[in-house]
C-alpha positions, 0 to 999 in steps of 0.5 A: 480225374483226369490230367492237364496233359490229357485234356489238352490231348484230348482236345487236339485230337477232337479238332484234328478229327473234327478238320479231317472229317471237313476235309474229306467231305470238301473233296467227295464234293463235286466241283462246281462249274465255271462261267464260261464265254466264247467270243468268235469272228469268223465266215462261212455260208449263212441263209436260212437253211443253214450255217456254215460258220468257223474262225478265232475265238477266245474262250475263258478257261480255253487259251488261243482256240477256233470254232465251228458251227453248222446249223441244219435241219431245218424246220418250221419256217414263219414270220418274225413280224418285220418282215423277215422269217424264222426257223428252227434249226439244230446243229453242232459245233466245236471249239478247238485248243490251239493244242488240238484238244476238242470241246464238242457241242449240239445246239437248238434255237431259232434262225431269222432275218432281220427283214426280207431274205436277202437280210443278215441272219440271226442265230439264238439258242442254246447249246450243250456239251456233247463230248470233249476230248485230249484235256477236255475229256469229262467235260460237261456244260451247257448255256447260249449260243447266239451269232450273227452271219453279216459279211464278218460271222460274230459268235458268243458262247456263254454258259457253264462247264466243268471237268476243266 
């Protein structure tokens, strides 16, 4: 027979061991990924055969940043159906903490015009982390990625990361 005292023992023990074993398993756990969004103004060069874009941004999770982007390599150029064209195009860009720290991306879309060459171009696509370094090394991500090239560029990022 066992004693009161022992029981009760007993019974801690199995729901401490019960809370360490949940506790380990929550932390080999991978983290998961945050939403991430990049708003950004800027200017630069845009037409169809490339874009040459950089300015402010304000990234969530980031603080006070700048962007780049560079759409090149162009592609296979057609009609949109009003009048204007579309290519696909690549490119790279970045978003730079305003402590130096960098996040580093490619991307891949279409590039078109909204009506005649002289028209504003658009860009719709999506991107992926490629590097990060100074307090981004490791991350990891990816989503879409769509601007404009008016007078004023407009940017958005809007997709996952982690290593944040």
């Amino acid at each position: 027979m066992t004693s009161r005292c022992a029981k009760g023992m007993l019974a801690l023990l199995l729901v401490l061991a019960l809370g360490f074993g949940f506790a380990a398993r929550t932390i080999a756990a991978p983290a998961a990924g945050l939403n991430w969004e990049v708003h950004g103004t800027g200017g630069g060069s845009a037409s169809l055969t490339g874009v040459s874009s950089s300015g402010p941004a304000m990234p969530q999770h980031v603080g006070n940043a700048t962007y780049s982007l560079s759409l090149s390599m162009p592609g296979t150029v057609g009609t949109n159906g009003v009048g204007g064209a579309c290519e696909f195009i690549t490119g790279t860009g970045s978003v730079t903490a305003a402590d130096g720290s960098t996040i580093s991306f490619a991307t891949v879309g279409t590039l078109c015009n909204e009506a005649g060459i002289l028209s504003v171009p658009h860009y719709n696509g999506t991107y992926r982390i490629t590097a990060g370094d100074g307090r981004f090394v490791g991350v990891a991500g990816g989503g879409s990625l769509t601007a404009t090239f008016g007078s004023t560029h407009f940017i958005k990022i809007d997709g996952t990361i982690t290593g944040i």
